[in-house]
Wavefront OBJ file of the C-alpha trace (Angstrom):
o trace
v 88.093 106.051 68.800
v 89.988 106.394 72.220
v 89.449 108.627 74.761
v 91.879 111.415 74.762
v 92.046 113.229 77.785
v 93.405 116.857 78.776
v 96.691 118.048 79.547
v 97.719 117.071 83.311
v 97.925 120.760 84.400
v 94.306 120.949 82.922
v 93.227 117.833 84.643
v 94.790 119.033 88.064
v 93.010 122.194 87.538
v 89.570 120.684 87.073
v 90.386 118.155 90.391
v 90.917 121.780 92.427
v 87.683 123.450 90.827
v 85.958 119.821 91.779
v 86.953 119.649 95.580
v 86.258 123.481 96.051
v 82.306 122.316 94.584
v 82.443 119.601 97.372
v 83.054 122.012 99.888
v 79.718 123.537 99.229
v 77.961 120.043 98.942
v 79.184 117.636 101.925
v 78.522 118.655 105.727
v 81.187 120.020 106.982
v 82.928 118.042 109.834
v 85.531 117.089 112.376
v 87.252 114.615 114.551
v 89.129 115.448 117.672
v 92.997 115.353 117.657
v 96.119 114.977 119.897
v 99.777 115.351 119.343
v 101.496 112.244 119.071
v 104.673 112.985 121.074
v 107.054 110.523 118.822
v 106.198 111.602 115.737
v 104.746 115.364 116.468
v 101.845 114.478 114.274
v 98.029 115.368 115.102
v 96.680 111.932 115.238
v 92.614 111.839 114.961
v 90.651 110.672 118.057
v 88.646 107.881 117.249
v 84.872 108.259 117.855
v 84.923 111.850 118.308
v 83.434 112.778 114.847
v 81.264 115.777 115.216
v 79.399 118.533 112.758
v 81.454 121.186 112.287
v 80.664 125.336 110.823
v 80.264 124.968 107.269
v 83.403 126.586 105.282
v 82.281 126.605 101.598
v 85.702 127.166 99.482
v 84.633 129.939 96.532
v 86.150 130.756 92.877
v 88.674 133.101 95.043
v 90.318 130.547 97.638
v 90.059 127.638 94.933
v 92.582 129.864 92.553
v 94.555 131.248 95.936
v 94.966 127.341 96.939
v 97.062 126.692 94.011
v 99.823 128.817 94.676
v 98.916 127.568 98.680
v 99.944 124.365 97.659
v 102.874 125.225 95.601
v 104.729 126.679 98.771
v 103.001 123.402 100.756
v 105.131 121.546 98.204
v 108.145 123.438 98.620
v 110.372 121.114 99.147
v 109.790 118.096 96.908
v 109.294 120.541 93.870
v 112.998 121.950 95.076
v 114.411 118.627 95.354
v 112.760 117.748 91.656
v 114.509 121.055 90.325
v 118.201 119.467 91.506
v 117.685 116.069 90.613
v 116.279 116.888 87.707
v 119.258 119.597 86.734
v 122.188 117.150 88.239
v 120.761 114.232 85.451
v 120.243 116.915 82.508
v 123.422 118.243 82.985
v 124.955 114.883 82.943
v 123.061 114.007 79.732
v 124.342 117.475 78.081
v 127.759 115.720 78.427
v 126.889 112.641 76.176
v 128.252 110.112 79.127
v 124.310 108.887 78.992
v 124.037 108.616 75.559
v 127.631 106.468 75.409
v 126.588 104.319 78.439
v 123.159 103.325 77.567
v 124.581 102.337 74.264
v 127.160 100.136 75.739
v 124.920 98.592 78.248
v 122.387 98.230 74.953
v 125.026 96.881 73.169
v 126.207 94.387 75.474
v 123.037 93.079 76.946
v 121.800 89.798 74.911
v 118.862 89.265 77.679
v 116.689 92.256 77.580
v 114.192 91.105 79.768
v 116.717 90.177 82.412
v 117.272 94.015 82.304
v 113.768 94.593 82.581
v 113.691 92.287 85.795
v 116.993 93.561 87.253
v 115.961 97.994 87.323
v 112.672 96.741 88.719
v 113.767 95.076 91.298
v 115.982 97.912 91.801
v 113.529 100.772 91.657
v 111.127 98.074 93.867
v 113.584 97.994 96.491
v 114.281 101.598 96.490
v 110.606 101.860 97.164
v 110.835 99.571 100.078
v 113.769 101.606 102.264
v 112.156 104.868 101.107
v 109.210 105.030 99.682
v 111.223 106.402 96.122
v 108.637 108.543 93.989
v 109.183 111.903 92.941
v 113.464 111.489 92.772
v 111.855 109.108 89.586
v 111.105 112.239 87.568
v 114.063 113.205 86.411
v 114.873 109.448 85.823
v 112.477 109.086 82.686
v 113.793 110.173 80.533
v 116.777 107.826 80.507
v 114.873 105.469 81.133
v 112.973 105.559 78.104
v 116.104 105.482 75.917
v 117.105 102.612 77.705
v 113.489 100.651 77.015
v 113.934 101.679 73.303
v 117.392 100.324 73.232
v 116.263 97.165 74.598
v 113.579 97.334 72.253
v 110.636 98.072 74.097
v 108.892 101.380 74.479
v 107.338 103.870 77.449
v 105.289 101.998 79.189
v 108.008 99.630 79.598
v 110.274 102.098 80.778
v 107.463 103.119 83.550
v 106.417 100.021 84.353
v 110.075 98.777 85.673
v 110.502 102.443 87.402
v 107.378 104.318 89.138
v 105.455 101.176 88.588
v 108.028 98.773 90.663
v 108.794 101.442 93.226
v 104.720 101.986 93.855
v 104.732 97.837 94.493
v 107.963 98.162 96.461
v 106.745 101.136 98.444
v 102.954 99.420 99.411
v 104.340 96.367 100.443
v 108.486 97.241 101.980
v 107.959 95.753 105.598
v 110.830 98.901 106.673
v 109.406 101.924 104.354
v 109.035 104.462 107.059
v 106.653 107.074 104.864
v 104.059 103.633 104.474
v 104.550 100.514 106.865
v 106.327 102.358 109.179
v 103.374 105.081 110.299
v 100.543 102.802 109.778
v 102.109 100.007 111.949
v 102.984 102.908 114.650
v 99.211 104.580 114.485
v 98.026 100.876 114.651
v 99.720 100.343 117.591
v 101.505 97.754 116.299
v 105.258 97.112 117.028
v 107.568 98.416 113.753
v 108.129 95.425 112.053
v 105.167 93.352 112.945
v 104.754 89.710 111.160
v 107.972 90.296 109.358
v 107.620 86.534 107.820
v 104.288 87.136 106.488
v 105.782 91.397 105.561
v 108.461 90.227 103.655
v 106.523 86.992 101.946
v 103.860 89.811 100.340
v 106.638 92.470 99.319
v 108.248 89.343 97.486
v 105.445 88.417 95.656
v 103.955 91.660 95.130
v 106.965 92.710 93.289
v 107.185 89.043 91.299
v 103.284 89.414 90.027
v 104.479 92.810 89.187
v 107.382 91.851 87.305
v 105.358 89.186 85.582
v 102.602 91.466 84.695
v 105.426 93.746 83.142
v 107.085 91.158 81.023
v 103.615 89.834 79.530
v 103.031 93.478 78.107
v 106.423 94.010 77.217
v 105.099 91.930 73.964
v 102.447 94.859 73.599
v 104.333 98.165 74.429
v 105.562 98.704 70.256
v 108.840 101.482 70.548
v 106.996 102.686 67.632
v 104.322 104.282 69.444
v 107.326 106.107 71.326
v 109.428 107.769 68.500
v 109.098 110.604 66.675
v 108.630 110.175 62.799
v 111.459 112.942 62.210
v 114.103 110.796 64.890
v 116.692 108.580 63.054
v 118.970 106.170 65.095
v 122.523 108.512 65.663
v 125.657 106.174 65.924
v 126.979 106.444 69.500
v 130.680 106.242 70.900
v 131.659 104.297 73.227
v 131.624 104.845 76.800
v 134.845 106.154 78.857
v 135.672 105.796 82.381
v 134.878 108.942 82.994
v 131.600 108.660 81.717
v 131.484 106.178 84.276
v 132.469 108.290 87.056
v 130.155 111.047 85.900
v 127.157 108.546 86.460
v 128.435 107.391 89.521
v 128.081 111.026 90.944
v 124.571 111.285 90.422
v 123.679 107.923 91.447
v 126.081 107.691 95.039
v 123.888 110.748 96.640
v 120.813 107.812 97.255
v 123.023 105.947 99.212
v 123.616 108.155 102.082
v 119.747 109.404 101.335
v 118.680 106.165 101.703
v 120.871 105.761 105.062
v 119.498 108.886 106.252
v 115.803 108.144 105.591
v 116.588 105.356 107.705
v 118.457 106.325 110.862
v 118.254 109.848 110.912
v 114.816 111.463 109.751
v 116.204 112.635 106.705
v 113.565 114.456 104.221
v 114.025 116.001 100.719
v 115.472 119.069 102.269
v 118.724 116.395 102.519
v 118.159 115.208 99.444
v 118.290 118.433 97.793
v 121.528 119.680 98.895
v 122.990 115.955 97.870
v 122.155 116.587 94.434
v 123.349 120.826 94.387
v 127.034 119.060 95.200
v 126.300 116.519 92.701
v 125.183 118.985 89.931
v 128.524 120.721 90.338
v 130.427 117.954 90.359
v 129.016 116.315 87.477
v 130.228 119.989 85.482
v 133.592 120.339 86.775
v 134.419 116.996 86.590
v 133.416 116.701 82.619
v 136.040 120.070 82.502
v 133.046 123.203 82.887
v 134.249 126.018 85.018
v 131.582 127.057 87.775
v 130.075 129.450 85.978
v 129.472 127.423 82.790
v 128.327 124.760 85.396
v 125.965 127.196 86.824
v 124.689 127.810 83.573
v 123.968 124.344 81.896
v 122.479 123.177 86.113
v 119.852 125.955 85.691
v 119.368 124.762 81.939
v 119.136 121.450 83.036
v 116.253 122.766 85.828
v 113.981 124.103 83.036
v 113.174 121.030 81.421
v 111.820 119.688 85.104
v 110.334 122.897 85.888
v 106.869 121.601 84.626
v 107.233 118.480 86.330
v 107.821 119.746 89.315
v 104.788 122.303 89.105
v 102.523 119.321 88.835
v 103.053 117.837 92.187
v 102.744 121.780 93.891
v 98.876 121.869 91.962
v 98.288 118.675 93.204
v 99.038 119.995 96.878
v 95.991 122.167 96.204
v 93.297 119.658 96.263
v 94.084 118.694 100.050
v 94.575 122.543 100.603
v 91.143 122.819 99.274
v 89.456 119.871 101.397
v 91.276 120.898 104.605
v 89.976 124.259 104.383
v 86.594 123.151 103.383
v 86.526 121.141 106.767
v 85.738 118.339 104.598
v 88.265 115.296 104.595
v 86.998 114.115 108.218
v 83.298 114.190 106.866
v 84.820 111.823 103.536
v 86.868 109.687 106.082
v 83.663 109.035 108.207
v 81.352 108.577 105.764
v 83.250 105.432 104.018
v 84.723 104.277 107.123
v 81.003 103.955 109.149
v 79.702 101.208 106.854
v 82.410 98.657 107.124
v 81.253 98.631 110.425
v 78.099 96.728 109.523
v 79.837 94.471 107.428
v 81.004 90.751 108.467
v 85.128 90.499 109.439
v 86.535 89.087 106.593
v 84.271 91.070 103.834
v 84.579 94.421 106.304
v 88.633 93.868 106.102
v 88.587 93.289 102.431
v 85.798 96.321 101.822
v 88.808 98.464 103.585
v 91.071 98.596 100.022
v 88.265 100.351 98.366
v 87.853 102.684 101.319
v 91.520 103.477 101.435
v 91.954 103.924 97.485
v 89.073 106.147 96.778
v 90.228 108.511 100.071
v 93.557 108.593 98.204
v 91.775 110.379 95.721
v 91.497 113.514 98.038
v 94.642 112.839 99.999
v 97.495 111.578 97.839
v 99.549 111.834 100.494
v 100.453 108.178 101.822
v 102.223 108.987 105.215
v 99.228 112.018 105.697
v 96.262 108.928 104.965
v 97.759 107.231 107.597
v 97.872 109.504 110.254
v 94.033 110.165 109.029
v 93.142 106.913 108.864
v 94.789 104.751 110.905
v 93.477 105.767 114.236
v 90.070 105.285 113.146
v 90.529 101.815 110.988
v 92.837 100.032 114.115
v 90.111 100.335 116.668
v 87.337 99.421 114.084
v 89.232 96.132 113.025
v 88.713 95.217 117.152
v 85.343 95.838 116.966
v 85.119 93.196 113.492
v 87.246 90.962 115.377
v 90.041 91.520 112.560
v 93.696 91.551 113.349
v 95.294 95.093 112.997
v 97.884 93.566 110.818
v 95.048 93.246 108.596
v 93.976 96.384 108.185
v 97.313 97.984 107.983
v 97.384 95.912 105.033
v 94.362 96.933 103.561
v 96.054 100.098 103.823
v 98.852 99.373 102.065
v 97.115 98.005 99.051
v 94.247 100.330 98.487
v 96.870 103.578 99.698
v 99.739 102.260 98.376
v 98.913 100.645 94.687
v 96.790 104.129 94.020
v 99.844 105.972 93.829
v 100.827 104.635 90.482
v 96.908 105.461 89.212
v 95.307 107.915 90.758
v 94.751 111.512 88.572
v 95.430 113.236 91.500
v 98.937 112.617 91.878
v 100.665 115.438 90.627
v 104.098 113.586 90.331
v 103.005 110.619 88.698
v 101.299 112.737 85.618
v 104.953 114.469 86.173
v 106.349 111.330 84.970
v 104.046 110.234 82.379
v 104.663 113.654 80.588
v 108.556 112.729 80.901
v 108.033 109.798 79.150
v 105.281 111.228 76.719
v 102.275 108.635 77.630
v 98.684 109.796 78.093
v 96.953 109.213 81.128
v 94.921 106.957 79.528
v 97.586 105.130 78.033
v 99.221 104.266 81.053
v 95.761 103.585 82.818
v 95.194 100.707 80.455
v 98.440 98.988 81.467
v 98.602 100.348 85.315
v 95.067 99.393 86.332
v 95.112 95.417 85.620
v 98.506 95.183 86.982
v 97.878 96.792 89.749
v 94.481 95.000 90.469
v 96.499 91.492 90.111
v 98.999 93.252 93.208
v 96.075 93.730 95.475
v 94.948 90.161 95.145
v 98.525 89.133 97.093
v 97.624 92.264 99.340
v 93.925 89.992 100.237
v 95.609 87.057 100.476
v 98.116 89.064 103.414
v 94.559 90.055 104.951
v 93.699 86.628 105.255
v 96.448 85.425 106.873
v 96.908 88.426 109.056
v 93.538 87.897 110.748
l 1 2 3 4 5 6 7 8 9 10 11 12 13 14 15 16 17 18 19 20 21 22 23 24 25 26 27 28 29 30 31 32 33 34 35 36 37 38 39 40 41 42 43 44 45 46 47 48 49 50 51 52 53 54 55 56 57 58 59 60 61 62 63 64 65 66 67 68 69 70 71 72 73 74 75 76 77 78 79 80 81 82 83 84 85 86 87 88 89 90 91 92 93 94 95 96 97 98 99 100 101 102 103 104 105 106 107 108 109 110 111 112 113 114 115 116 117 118 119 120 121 122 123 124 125 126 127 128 129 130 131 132 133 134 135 136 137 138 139 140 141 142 143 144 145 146 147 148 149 150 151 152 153 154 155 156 157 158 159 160 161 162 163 164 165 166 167 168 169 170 171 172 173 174 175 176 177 178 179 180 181 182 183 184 185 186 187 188 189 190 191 192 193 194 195 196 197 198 199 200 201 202 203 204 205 206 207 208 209 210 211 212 213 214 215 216 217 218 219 220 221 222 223 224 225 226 227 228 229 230 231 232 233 234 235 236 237 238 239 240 241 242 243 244 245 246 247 248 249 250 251 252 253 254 255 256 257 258 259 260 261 262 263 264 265 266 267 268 269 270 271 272 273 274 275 276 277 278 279 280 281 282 283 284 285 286 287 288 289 290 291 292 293 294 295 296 297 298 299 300 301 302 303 304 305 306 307 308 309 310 311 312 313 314 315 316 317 318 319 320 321 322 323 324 325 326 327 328 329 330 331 332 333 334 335 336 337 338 339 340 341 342 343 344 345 346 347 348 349 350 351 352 353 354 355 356 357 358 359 360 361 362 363 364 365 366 367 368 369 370 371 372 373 374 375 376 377 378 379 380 381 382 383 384 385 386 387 388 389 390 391 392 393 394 395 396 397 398 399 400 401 402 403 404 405 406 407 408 409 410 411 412 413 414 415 416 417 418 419 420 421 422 423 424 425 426 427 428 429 430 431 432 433 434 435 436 437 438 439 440 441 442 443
């Protein structure tokens, strides 16, 4: 009999009530900071841990910190609302329907599909660290795995699963690489031969890994006993041109993530144009457009509520004066480890603090400062632990309970946690062996 676990809001829930217990259990404790004038980040001071007034989080604050992090999450759960709407409004119009069918229809390599969106969605990851704009993405994506003839997982695998290798190991993602390398003190695209060698074959083992279990992931599992195969027209242009509105607003995202310290603020307003455009231009007036966007919005609205709980947990930690106690009580040991075993010992470190801080570009401001100057004192390259960031950091974003947007997306595509841990865990554990390979070469 398998495990079945709770409902993600339930399992969010329970992480809160479990870091406001902490609070009452570990010493409370702090590092000293300083702005970093590039980046206007509070960077931690290295060496400066000291015991801090104990700030025990009660029932009260735990419940409070849930709507705390909702607002903290503001504007990715806004930016899931209008991605989300934009794609179900362009569903309601049947152009999704008619063009997975043709591209279903057409296809004679379905694995070559398979291979092709994950390098996509892996590349994605790479320029900008792609996660939550996946959401509303599912569930398309999971009629076009059934049409191939594969199911969920399938559909997961070659979407959050590829952009979660792509993001960990893109030498230019800004949100991962970028900060680590910059609160390493390392230049921004240090080793870019050995960068760009890992991101290649993380993605490739990846892929691989994928394709194996393709074999495994039955469609049956995915459809409903009372769903019956509905014949499907064929696409139009406009169909075509409907599509292309919802997809051309990551291009100028992607560009602005890039050059011009664009956030999901940006991304947001992209897809409120899009949304509208996608209903007048399949002949709505605005106000039927209006209606069918905020339609489209409900069906995310859950989704999107998941990532603001998950917020929560580091409101919770933070307020406990507790994540600088976590981060020096994992970090102090490595220092009486060997180089090479202290180095490796560092994924661990960094996938069990993403527990508590699913935040990648927040661990490494945390982290960073502290890990750089330790890898001197092991006589290990700072490549190398900026590495061991990106594998233990990085790969936990497609596993970790904790992330509000992945259980977001595994509710999209109607796949129990457990489910997707049993095909998530050992492909992700055959990534971070390319990610200890990069250590050793880095040092």
């Amino acid at each position: 009999m398998r495990l079945q676990l709770p409902h993600p809001l339930v399992l969010l829930l329970a992480a809160v009530g479990i870091a406001a217990m902490l609070t009452w259990v570990l010493p409370a404790g702090a590092y000293q900071r300083r702005a970093d004038p590039t980046s206007g980040r509070e960077v931690v001071i290295p060496g400066t841990y000291t015991p801090a007034e104990a700030a025990p989080v009660g029932i009260k604050d735990a419940v409070l910190s849930v709507p705390r992090g909702i607002v903290a999450g503001a504007d990715v759960i806004v930016t899931i609302l209008f991605v989300g709407g934009a794609f179900a409004l362009l569903d309601a119009t049947g152009a999704l329907a008619r063009l997975v069918g043709s591209l279903v229809g057409r296809t004679r390599r379905p694995r070559t599909v398979v291979i092709v969106v994950s390098i996509a969605f892996a590349v994605f990851g790479a320029l900008e660290n792609m996660h939550e704009e996946i959401i509303a993405l599912i569930p398309v994506l999971v009629v076009l795995s059934q049409g191939l003839g594969f199911g969920a997982i399938t559909a997961l695998a070659m979407s959050v699963g590829a952009a979660v290798v792509g993001s960990a190991f893109g030498p230019t993602n800004p949100f991962q690489t970028g900060i680590a390398l910059r609160f390493a003190e390392l230049p921004p695209l240090s080793q870019p031969a050995l960068r760009f060698g890992l991101f290649a074959a993380a993605v490739a083992v990846w892929i691989a890994w994928t394709l194996l279990m393709t074999k495994r992931d039955d469609i049956r599992a995915d459809v409903r006993p009372d769903s019956s195969p509905a014949p499907v027209a064929r696409a139009s242009t406009r169909d075509a041109i409907l599509l292309a509105i919802v997809i051309v607003p990551f291009i100028p995202y992607v560009v602005g993530v890039v050059r011009y310290d664009w956030g999901f603020n940006e991304l947001s307003a992209l897809f409120l144009v899009a949304g509208f455009a996608v209903g007048l231009v399949s002949g709505r007036n605005l106000s039927d457009t209006a209606a069918a966007f905020l339609k489209g919005m409900e069906a995310m609205l859950a989704a999107a509520l998941f990532v603001g709980v998950a917020r929560a947990i580091s409101v919770v930690f933070t307020d406990g004066r507790v994540i600088d106690t976590i981060v020096h009580g994992l970090a102090t040991p490595l220092a009486q480890l060997p180089g090479f075993a202290a180095a490796l010992m560092m994924i661990p470190v960094h996938a069990l603090l993403h527990v508590p801080v699913p935040s990648v570009s927040g661990q490494a401001v945390l982290t960073m400062p502290i890990m750089a100057p330790l890898s001197d004192l092991l006589g290990i390259g700072r490549d190398a632990a900026v590495i061991a960031y990106q594998t233990g950091a990085g790969l936990m974003d497609m596993i970790t309970p904790t992330n509000g947007a992945l259980l977001a997306m595994l509710l999209g595509a109607r796949v129990g946690y457990g489910r997707w841990l049993r095909f998530a865990l050992p492909g992700a554990l055959l990534v971070a062996v390319v990610g200890m390979a990069g250590i050793a070469l880095a040092m």
